[in-house]
N, C-alpha and C positions, 0 to 999 in steps of 0.2 A: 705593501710596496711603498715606498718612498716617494713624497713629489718631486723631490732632485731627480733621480731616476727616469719616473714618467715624464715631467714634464717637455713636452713639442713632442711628445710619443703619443701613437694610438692606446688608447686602452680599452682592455677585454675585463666586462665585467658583467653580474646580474640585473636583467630589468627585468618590468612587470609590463610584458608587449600585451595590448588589446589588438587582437588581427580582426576582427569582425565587430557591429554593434550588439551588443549584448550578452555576449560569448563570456567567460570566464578569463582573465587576465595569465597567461602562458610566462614562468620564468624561463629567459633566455638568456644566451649569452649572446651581447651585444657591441660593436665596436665603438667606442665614442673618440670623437676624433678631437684633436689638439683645437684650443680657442682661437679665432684668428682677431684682429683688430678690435681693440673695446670689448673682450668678453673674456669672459671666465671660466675657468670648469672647476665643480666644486663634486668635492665627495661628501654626501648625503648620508647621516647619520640615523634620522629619525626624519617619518613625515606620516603629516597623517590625510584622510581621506573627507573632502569634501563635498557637500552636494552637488557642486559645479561639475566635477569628475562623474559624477555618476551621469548627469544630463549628459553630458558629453557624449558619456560612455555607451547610452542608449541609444545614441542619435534621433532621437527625437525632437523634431520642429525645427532641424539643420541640418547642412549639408556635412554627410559624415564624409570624416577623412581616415583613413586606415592604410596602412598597421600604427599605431602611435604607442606612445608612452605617453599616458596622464600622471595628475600627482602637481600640486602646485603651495602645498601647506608644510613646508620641510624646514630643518635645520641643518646647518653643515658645517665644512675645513674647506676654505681656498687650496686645491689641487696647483694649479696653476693660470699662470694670466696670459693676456695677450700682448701684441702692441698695441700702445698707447695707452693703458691700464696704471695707473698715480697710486692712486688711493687705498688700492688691495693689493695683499702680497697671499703669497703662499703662507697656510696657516691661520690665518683670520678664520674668526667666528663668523656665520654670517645667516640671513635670512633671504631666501629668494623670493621674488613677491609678483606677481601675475600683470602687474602694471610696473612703472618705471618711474625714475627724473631725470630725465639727459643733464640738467641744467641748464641751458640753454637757450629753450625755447621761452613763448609768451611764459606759457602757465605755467612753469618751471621758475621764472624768472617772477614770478608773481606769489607775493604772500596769501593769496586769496583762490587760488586753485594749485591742485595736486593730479590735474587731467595733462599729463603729458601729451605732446604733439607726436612724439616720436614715439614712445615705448605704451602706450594708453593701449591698455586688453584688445589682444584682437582673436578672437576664438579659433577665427579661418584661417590664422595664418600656421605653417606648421614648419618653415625654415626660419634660418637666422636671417637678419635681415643684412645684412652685410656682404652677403656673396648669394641669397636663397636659396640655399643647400642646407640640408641637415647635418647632424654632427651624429648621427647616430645611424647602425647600419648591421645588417645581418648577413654576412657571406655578400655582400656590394649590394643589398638592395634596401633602399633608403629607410627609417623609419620615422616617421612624422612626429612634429616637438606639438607641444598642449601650453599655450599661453606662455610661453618664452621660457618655460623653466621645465617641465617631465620629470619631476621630483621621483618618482617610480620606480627610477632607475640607481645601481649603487654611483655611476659619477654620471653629472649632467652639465651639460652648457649652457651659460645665460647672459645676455649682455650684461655689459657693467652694472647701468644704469640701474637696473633690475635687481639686484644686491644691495640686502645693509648690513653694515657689519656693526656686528653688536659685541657688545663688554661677553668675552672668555670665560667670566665665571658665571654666565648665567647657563643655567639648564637646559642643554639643546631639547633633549626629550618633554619638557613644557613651553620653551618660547617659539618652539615652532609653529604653534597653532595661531600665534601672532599673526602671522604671514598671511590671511588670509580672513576669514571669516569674525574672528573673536575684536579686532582691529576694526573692522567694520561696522560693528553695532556699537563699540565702546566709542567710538568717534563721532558713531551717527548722535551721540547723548553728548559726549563733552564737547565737543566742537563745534558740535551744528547746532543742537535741541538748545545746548547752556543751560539747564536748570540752576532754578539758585536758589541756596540752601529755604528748607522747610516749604519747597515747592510742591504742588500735587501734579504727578504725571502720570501717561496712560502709554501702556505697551499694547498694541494691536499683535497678538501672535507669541507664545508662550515657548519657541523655539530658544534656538543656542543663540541667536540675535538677538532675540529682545531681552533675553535673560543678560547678556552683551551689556543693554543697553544702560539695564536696572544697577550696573555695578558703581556708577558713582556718586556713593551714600559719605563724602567726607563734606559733602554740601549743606546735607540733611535734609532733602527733598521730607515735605511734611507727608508724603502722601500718592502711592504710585501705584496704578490699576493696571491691569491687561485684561485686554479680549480677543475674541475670536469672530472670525466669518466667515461664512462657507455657502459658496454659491452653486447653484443646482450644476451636476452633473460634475461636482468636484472631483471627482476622482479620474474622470479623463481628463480633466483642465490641469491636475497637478501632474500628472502624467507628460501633460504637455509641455506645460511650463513650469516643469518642478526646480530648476534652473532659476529660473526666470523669478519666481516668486517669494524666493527666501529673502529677499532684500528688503521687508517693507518693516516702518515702526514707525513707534508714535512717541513724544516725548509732552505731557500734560499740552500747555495751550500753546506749543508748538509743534507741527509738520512735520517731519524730515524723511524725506524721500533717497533712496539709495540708488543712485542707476548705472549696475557696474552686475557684473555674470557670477558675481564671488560673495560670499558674504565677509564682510570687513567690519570691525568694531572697535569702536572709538569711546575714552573713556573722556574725555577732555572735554569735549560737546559740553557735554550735561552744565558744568560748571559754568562756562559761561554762559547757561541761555538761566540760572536760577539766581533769583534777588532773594537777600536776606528778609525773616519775615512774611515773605508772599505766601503761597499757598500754591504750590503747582502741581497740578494731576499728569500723571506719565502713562499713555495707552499704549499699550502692543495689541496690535491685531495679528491675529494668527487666521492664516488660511482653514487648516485642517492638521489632523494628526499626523495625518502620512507623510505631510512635508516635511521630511529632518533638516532640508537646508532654513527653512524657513525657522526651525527651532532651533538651529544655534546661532541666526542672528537677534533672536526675539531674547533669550539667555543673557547676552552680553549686552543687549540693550538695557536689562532692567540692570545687571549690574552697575554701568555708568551712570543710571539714574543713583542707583545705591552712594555709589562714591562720590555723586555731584553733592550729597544731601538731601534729597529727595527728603519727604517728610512721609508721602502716600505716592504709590507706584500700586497702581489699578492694572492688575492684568485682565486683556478680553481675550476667550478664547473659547470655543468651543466644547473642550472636552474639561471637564472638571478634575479631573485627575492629574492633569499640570499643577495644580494649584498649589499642592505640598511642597513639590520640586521650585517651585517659583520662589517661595520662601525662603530658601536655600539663599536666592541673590534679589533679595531685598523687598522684594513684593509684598505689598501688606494688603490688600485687596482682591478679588476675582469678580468679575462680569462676564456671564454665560448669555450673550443675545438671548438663546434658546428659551430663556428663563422670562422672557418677555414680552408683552405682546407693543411696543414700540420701537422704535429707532434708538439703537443701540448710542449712538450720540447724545438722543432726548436723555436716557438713565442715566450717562454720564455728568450732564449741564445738570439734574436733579441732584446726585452725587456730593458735587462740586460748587454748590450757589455757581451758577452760570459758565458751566464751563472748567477743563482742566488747563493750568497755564502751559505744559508741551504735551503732545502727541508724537511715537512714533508710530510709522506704521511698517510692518516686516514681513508682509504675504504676500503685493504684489496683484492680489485682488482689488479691482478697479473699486468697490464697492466698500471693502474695507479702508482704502485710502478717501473716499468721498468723509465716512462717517469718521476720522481720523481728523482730516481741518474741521469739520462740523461739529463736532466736541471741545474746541477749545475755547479758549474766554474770547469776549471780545475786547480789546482795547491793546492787551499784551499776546494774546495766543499763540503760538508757534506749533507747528505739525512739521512733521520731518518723514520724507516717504525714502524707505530705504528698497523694498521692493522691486522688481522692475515688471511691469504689467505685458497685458496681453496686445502684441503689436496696434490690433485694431481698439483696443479700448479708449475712450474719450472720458477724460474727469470734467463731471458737470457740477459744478453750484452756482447758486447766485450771485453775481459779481457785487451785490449789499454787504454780502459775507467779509470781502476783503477790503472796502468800502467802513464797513467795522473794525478796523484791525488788525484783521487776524491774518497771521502769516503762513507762506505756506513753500518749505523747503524741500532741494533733491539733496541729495549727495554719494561720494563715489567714495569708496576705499574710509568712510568715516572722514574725507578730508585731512587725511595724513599724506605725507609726501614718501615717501618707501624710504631712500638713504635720510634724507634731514630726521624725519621724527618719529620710525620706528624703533631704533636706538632707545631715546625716551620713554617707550612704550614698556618697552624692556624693563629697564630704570627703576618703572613701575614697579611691576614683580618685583625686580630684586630690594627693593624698598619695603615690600611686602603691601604697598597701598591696592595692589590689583591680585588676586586671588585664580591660577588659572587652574589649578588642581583638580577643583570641581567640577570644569569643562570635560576632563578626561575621565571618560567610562568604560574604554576599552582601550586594551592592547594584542597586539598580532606579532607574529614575526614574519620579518619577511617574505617567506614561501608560503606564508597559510592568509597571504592579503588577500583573496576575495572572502573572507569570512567578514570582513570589515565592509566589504561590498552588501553580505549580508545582513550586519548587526542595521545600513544604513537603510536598506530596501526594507527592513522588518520595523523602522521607526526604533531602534535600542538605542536608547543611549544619547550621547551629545559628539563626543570625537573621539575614533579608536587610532592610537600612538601605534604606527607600523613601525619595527626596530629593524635597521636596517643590514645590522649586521647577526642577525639569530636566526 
């Protein structure tokens, strides 16, 4: 069908309804209703499936909403616009992304935050905010939206703001994984961490994040480790917060903290947190194995360490069998805690003569984030918590610590603005300076998506590419 045609038309198409938590995702046919003021509906090409969706999907440690369409990592075509829509037309390329930029606002308006006032993640929310109604509906009975976008579906609605439209010859079935997770760890390294080049950094968590992280090797980081931590009773705590805890990394003797429901990765970080000549150590801490959200932001984390220059990218992790796979995007290192009877920080600062210059961390584990700022130097250090921990958890160190130096960062979406500098992100790949091929381990067609459901609950892989028209 034609968007001349549809467009201010309802349209009847395929979604991926979740009616219950747990349950198996039901292809339906669904109405999705015309855009109204400031938004858009876009026909959804390719998307793929991330951890966030599955926490969702479980409803675990939130209040579920149902019947909904998940799905928030997609590529697409401008169907049609609303009023008041400038910028987009019918046709455009575009990435829908789970947070916003109105423009407008403070942090909008601000070169130093990408925390929109208006369109910033809100899990609970599951209408459009403009009228609070859905746009989506089965014989008239409503079907609830997943973070402003329900990529799930073959067309979807999403506020403007929420839209970037990116250069037409790039590869929807690879930049889609942009939108979300891979954006988040590459950010949380070039943007926030900044290594500079022949830096040693540490990835706390050997996932598709911190692997994210380790990608910015045009720096020449000297030197990049990752580890792992895993605190008793892990397997109901990732159960609980599996969601929750894909966010954390370490970028050498910098911090950087993630605090956003999505994993996002950032390439850019890395380069500004590394000085020529230094020596910066880059940690990923990883929760555990089972976390896959947790492993595709620990992934793109090492990568942005990779591309910043990194020289040593120390990955910590638990299971030793990441270690191969890490190598892939940049890691020249592994630390198994397991393997020691000290504080995983203490074999770090031995490692490193005192210290790795950023840290990120990408598990979300209170515990991994401590030993994440505590690994790095002191006078320069930088930790970066990408993570987002367990409501009641308290980060305790010694206020001497910061008192020495050493820094200690959050950050959201990698500190990218969705329309200003995902585009760029893009750019990347088609430049060929960012590598996302090796992110994707599986592909589905649309009617067999809970397979992807499974590849992500059995820990396989990194992102399985749903095609949305097979």
């Amino acid at each position: 069908m034609s968007a001349q045609s549809t467009a201010g038309q309802v349209i009847r198409c395929k979604a991926a309804v979740a009616w219950e938590a747990g349950k198996p995702l039901v292809i339906e046919e669904v109405e999705v209703a015309p855009p109204q003021a400031m938004e858009v509906r876009l026909k959804i090409l390719f998307t793929s499936l991330c951890h966030t969706d599955v926490y969702f999907w479980e409803a675990k440690g939130q209040t579920p909403l149902f019947p909904r369409i998940f799905g928030h990592e997609a590529g697409g075509i401008v169907e049609s616009v609303g009023e008041g829509v400038t910028h987009l037309k019918p046709g455009d390329h575009v990435l829908p992304v789970f947070t916003g930029e109105c423009g407008n606002c403070r942090h909008c308006k601000s070169k130093e935050s990408n925390m929109c006032d208006l369109l910033r993640i809100n899990t609970d929310r599951g209408v459009m905010l403009s009228d609070g109604k859905t746009r989506f509906s089965i014989n008239g009975k409503p079907i609830y939206h997943f973070v402003g976008t329900s990529t799930f579906s073959e067309y979807t609605v999403a506020h403007v703001g929420s839209v970037a439209k990116i250069n037409p010859a790039a590869s929807l079935d690879k930049v889609c994984i942009l939108s979300c997770g891979i954006s988040t760890g590459l950010g949380a390294a070039l943007n926030v961490a900044k290594p500079t080049k022949g830096s040693t950094v540490a990835i706390f968590g050997l996932g598709a994040v911190g692997l994210a992280v380790s990608i910015p090797s045009s720096i020449n980081l000297s030197r990049v480790s990752y580890m792992g931590c895993v605190p008793h009773g892990y397997d109901q705590f990732s159960r609980s917060y599996f969601f929750k805890n894909v966010y954390g990394g370490i970028f050498g003797g910098y911090i950087l903290s993630f605090m956003c429901p999505m994993p996002f990765l950032d390439i850019d970080i890395s380069r500004k947190i590394i000085k020529r000549g230094n020596i910066i150590s880059f940690v990923l801490f990883f929760l555990a194995p089972a976390a896959a959200n947790l492993d595709n932001i620990v992934d793109v984390a090492a990568e942005g360490a990779r591309i910043a220059g990194a020289s040593r990218i120390i990955g910590v992790d638990l299971n030793p069998n990441r270690f191969e796979e890490a190598k892939k995007f940049g890691c020249t290192e592994f630390v198994n805690p397991n393997d020691h009877n000290k504080p995983v920080q203490e074999v770090l600062a031995e490692m490193t003569n005192g210290g790795v210059d950023r840290s990120v961390e990408c598990t979300g584990n209170i515990n991994a984030m401590v030993s994440a700022f505590e690994c790095v130097h002191d006078g320069w250090g930088v930790a970066v918590l990408v993570g987002v921990p367990n409501r009641d958890d308290a980060f305790k160190t010694h206020p001497v610590k910061f008192l020495n130096e050493r820094t200690l960062k959050g950050t959201f979406f990698g500190n990218y603005k969705p329309r200003s500098d995902l585009p760029s992100v893009v750019e990347k790949y088609m430049n060929k300076e960012l590598e996302l091929e090796k992110f994707i381990t599986h592909q589905v067609a649309f009617r067999d998506i809970n397979k992807a459901f499974d590849y992500m609950l059995a820990g396989e892989g990194i992102r399985c590419i749903i095609h949305m028209d097979a």
